[in-house]
C-alpha positions as CSV (number, residue, x, y, z in Angstrom):
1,X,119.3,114.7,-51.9
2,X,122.8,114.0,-52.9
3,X,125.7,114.6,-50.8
4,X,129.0,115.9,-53.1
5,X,132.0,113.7,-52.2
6,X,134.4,115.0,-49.7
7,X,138.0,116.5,-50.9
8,X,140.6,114.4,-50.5
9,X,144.2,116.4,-50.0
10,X,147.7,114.2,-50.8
11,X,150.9,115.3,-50.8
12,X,152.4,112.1,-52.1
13,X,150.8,111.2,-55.9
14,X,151.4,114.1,-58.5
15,X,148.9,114.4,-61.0
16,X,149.0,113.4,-64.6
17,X,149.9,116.1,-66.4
18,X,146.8,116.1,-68.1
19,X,144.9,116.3,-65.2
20,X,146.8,119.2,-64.2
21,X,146.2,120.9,-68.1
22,X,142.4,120.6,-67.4
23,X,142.9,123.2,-64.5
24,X,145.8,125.4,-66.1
25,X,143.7,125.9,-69.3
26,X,140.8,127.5,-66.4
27,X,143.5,130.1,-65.9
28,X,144.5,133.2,-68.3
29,X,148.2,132.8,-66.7
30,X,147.9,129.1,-67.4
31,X,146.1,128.7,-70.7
32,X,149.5,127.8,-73.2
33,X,150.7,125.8,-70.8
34,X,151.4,121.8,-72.5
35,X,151.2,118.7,-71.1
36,X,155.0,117.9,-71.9
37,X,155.9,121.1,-70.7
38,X,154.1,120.2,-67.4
39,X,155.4,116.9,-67.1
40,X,158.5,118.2,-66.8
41,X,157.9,120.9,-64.6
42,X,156.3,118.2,-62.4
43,X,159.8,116.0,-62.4
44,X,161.3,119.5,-60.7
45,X,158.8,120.0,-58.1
46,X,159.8,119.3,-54.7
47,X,156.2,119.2,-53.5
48,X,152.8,119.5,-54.2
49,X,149.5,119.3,-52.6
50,X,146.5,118.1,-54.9
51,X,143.0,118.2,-54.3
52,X,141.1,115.6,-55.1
53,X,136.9,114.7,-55.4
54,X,137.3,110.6,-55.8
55,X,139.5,110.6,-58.7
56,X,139.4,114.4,-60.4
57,X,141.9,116.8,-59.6
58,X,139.8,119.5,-58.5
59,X,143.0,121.7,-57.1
60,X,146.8,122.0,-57.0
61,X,149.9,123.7,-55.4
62,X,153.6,123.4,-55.9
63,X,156.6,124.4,-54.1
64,X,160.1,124.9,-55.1
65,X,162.4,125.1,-52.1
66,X,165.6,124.4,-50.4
67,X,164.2,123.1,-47.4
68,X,165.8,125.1,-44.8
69,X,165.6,129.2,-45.6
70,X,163.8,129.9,-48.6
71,X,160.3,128.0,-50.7
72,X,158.5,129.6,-53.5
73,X,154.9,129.0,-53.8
74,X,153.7,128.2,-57.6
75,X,151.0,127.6,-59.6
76,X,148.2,127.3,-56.7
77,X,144.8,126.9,-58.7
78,X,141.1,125.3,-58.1
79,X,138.8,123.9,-60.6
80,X,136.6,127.1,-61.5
81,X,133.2,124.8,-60.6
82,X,135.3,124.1,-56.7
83,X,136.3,127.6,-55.9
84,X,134.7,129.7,-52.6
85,X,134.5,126.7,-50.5
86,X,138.3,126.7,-49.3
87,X,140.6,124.3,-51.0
88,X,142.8,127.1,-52.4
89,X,143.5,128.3,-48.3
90,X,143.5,124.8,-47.9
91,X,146.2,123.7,-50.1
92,X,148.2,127.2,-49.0
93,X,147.8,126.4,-45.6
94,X,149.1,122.5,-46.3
95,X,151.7,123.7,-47.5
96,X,153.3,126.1,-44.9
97,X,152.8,123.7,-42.6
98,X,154.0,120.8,-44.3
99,X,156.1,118.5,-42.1
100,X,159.1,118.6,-44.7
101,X,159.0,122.8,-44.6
102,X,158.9,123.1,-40.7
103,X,162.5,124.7,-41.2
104,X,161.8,126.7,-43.5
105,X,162.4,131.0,-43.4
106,X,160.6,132.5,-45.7
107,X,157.8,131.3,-48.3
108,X,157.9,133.3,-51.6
109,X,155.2,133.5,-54.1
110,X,154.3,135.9,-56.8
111,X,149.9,136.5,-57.8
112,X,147.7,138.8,-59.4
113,X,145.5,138.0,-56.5
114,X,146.9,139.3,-53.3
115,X,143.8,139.6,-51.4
116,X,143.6,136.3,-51.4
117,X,147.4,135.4,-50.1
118,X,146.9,138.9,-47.8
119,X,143.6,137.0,-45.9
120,X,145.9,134.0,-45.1
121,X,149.2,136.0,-43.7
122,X,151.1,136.5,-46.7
123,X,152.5,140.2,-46.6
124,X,153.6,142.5,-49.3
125,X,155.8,145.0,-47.9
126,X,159.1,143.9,-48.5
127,X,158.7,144.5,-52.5
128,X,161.8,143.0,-53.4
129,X,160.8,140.9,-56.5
130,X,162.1,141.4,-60.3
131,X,161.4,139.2,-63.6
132,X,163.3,138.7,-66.4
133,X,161.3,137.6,-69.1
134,X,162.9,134.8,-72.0
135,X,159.8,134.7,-73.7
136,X,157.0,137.9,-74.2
137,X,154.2,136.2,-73.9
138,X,155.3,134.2,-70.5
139,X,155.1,137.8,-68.7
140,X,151.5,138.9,-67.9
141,X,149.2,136.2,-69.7
């Protein structure tokens, strides 16, 4: 019997981009995203936890934040083949109590899965989020 590698979690290597379009193009919301497109979004990100088995990127959260009152939550997703066995509570968990967001207020994140955010403390009753759309197809997909 084989054992399956253990998951690795970092916080201080950001994945290729292409290793990061594997696992967006698992997602509907994900699917047009491009590997220049997320090399730059990854130049902007002010952390993010990865997942790793040895050397694949098997899962991924970012955070956008100020550091003191306010972080928003992105693009938190977990190889399809990975996912029931924690990594996405995992990484969420990382990163609320990630030594650089101690100060932090308030974590903001927008899903189609709130069940999932709901199970690990998130709350949706202060509905106070709008978007504004520059592109059609950038809203729902």
């Amino acid at each position: 019997m084989s054992l399956k590698p253990a998951i690795r979690y970092s916080d201080d290597v950001f994945p290729q981009p292409d290793q990061l379009i594997r696992l967006f193009h698992q997602a509907p919301w994900a699917k047009g995203r491009t590997s220049t497109d997320t090399e730059a979004m990854l130049r902007q990100t002010d952390i993010a936890i990865c997942a790793w088995e040895q050397e694949r990127l098997v899962g991924f959260g970012r955070v956008l934040t100020d550091f003191v009152y306010r972080a928003t939550i992105w693009d938190v997703i977990v190889d399809q083949s990975y996912q029931g066995q924690g990594i996405g509570s995992e990484i969420v968990r990382r990163i609320l109590y990630h030594p650089r967001l101690q100060q932090v207020e308030l974590f903001w994140l927008c899903t189609r899965r709130p069940g999932f955010y709901a199970k690990l403390g998130f709350s949706s009753q202060e509905q106070t989020g709008m978007v504004w759309a520059r592109n059609p197809q950038a809203r729902w997909e």
